[in-house]
C-alpha positions as CSV (number, residue, x, y, z in Angstrom):
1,X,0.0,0.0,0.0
2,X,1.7,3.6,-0.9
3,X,1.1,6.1,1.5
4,X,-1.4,8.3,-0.4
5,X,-3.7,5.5,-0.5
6,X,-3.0,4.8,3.4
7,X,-3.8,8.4,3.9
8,X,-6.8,8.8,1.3
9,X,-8.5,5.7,3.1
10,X,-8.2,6.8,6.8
11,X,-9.6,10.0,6.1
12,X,-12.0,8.9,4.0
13,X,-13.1,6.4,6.9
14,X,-12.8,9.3,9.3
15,X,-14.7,11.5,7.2
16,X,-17.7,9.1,6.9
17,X,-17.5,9.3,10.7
18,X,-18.2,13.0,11.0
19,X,-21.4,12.8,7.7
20,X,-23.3,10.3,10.3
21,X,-23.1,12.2,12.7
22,X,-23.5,15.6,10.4
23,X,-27.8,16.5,11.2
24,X,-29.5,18.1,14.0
25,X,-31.8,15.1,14.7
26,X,-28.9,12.6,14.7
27,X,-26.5,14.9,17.2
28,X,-30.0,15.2,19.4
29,X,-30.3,11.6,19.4
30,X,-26.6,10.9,20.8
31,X,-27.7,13.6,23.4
32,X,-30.5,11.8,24.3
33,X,-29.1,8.5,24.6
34,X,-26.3,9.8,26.6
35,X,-29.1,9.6,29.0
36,X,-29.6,5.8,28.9
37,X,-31.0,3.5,26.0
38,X,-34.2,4.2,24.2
39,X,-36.3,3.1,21.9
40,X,-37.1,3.9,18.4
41,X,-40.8,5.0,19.5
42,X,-39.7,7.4,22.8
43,X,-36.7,8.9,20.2
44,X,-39.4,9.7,17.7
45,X,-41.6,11.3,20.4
46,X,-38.4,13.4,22.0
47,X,-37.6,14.7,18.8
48,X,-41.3,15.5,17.5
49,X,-40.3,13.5,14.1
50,X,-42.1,10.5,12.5
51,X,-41.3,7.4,13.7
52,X,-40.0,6.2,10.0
53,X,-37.1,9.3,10.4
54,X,-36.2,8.3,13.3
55,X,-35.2,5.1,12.2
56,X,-33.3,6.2,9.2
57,X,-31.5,8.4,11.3
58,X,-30.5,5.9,13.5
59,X,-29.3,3.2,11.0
60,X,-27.1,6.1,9.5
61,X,-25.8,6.0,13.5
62,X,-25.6,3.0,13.6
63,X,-24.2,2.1,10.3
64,X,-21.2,3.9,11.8
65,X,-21.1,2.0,14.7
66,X,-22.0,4.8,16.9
67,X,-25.3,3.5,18.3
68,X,-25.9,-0.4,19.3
69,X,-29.2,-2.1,19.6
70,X,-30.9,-4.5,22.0
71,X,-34.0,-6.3,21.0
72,X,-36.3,-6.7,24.0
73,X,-39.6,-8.5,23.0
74,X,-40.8,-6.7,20.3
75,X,-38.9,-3.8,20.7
76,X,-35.4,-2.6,19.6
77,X,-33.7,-0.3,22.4
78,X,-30.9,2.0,20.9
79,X,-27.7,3.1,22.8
80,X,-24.3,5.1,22.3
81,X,-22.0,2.7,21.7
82,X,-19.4,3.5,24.3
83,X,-18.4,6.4,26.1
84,X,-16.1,7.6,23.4
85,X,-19.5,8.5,21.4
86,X,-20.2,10.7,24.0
87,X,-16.8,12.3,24.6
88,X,-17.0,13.2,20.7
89,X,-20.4,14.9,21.1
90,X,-19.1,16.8,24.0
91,X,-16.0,18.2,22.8
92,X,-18.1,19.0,19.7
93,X,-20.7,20.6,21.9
94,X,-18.4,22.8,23.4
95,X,-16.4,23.8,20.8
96,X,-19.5,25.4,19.2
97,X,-20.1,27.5,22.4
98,X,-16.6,28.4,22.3
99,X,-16.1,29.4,19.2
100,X,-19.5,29.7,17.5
101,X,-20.3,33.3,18.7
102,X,-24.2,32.2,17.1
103,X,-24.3,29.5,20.1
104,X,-23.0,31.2,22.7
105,X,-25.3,34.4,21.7
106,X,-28.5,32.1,21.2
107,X,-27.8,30.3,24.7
108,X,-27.3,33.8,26.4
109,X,-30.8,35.3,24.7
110,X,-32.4,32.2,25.4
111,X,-31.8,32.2,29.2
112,X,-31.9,35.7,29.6
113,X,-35.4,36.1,28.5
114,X,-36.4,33.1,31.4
115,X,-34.4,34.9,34.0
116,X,-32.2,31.5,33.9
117,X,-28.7,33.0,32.8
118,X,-27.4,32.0,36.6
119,X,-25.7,29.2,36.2
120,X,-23.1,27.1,38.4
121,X,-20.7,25.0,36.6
122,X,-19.9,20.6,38.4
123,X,-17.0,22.3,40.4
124,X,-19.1,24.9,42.1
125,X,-21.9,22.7,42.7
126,X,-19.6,20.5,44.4
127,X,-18.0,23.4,46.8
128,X,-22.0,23.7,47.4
129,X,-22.7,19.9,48.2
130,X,-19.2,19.8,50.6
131,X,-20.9,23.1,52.2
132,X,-24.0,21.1,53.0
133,X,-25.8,24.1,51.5
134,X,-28.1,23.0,48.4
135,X,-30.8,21.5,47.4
136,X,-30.1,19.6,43.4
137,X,-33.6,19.2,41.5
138,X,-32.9,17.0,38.6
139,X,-35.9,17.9,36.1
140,X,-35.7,15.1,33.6
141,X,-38.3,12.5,32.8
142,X,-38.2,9.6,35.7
143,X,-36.3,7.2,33.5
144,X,-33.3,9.1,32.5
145,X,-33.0,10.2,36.7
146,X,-32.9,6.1,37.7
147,X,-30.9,5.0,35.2
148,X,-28.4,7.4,36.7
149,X,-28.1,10.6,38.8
150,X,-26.0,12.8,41.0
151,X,-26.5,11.9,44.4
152,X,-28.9,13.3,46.7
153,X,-30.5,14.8,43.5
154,X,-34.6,14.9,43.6
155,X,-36.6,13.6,40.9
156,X,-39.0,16.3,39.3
157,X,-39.9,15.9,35.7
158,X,-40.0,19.2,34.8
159,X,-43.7,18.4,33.4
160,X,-44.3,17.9,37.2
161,X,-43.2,20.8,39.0
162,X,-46.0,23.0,39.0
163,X,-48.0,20.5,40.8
164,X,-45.1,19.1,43.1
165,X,-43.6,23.0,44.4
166,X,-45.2,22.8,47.5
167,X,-44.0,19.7,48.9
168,X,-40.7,20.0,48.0
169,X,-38.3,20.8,50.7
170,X,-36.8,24.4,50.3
171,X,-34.5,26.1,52.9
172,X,-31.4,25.9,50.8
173,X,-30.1,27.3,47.5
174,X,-31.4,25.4,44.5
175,X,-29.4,24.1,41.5
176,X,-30.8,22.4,38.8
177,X,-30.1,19.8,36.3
178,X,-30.9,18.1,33.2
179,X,-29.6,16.9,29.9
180,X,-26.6,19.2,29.7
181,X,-26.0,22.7,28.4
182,X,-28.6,22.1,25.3
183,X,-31.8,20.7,27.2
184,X,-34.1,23.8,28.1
185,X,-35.5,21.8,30.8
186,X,-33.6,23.5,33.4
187,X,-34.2,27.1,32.4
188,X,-37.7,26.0,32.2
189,X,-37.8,25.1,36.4
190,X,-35.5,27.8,36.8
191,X,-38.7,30.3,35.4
192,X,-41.1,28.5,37.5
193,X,-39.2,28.5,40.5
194,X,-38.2,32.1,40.5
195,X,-42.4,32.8,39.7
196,X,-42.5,31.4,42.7
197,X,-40.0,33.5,45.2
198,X,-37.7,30.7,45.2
199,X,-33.7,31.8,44.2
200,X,-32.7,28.7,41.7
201,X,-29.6,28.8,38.9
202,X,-29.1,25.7,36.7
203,X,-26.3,23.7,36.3
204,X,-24.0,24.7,33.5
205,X,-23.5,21.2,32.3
206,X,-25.9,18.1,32.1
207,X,-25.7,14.7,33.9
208,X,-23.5,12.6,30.9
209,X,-20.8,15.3,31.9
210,X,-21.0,14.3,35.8
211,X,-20.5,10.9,35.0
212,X,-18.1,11.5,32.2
213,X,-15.4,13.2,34.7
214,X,-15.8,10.3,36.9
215,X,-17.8,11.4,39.7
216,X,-19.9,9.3,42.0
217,X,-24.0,8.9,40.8
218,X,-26.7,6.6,41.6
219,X,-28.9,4.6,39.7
220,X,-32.3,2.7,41.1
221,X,-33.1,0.8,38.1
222,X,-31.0,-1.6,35.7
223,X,-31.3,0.3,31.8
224,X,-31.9,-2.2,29.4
C-alpha cells in the first residue's frame, strides 16, 4: 500500500464518521441517549419526528457503529455505543459554544429572557454539596434520573413541578439539572421556581458530563 492511499483511506473512513453524525436530529439523538437507551418509539416522540425518520437516522448511527441495539420483545432499544460517542459529542458541543459566537449568543438570549442566565458550573456545585448548602432538582423525565443521577439529587420531571412545588423541601439554594447545556429543561424550572419567590440557577453542564469526569451517581433501576 503507498502512502497516499494509506492516507486517502483513513480519512475517508474518518470523514464518513463526521457525515453520520453531520444532522441536528442525529446529534439530538446521541444527546439523548447519553441519557440511557431508548427506543425507536420514545426517540421519535423526544424529537417531535415521524417514527419512520427516526429510524433512518438511526441506521445512518448505527451504520457507523455509533449506536448499538438490544431487542427486547418486540422492541429494539438503541444506545451510544461507548463512552467515546459521547466524549466526541461533548468536545463537539463545546467547541461550538466556544467558538460559534451564534451558540453562545443564542444560549445567552435564550436564558436571559427566562431569568435563567445563573448558572453554576460541576465544580461549584460541588463546593455547594461539601458546604451542606443546596438542594439539586434533577428535572428530567423519571427514567433518565434512575438509570443514573447525581447523588442526593430529587426527581422532578419538569412536566411535574408546577404541581409538586409545595411539597418539595426548600430552605437551601437550589441548583438544577438536566440533559446538559442544550436541554431547556432547566431554564424551564429555573422560570417557575423564580415565579415562585424561590432563588434557583441551573447547572451549567448536564448529567453525561457528571458521570463523564468520573464522579460518584446513583442509579435505582438496571437500563436495558
Amino acid at each position: 500500500m503507498q502512502k497516499q492511499e494509506f492516507k486517502t483511506r483513513i480519512y475517508t473512513e474518518l470523514a464518513s464518521l463526521a457525515k453520520a453524525m453531520a444532522h441536528p436530529f442525529r446529534l439530538q439523538i446521541i444527546d439523548l441517549l447519553a441519557q440511557g437507551s431508548r427506543t425507536v418509539e420514545e426517540i421519535s416522540d423526544q424529537l417531535a419526528i415521524s417514527i419512520a425518520n427516526t429510524s433512518q437516522h438511526l441506521q445512518v448511527l448505527k451504520g457507523a457503529n455509533l449506536v448499538s441495539l438490544h431487542k427486547e420483545g418486540h422492541y429494539a432499544h438503541y444506545r451510544l455505543a461507548n463512552q467515546q460517542v459521547y466524549t466526541a459529542w461533548q468536545s463537539l458541543r463545546d467547541l461550538g459554544i466556544d467558538r460559534m459566537a451564534q451558540i453562545e449568543r443564542t444560549l445567552r438570549e435564550f436564558r436571559e429572557e427566562r431569568n435563567s442566565f445563573h448558572s453554576v458550573s460541576i465544580d461549584e456545585l460541588l463546593q455547594k454539596i461539601d458546604q451542606d448548602n443546596v438542594l439539586i432538582l434533577d428535572v428530567r423525565p423519571e427514567k433518565e434520573y434512575k438509570a443514573g443521577h447525581i447523588p442526593q439529587a430529587l426527581s422532578v420531571p419538569i412536566d411535574q413541578l408546577a404541581q409538586r412545588i409545595v411539597d418539595l423541601p426548600f430552605g437551601k439554594e437550589v441548583v438544577v439539572y438536566c440533559r446538559g447545556p442544550f436541554c431547556v429543561f432547566a431554564d424551564e424550572a429555573v422560570e417557575v421556581l423564580q415565579q415562585h419567590r424561590i432563588m434557583a440557577s441551573r447547572l451549567e453542564e448536564g448529567f453525561p458530563d457528571w458521570a463523564a469526569l468520573g464522579f460518584p451517581f446513583q442509579k435505582t433501576m438496571q437500563t436495558t
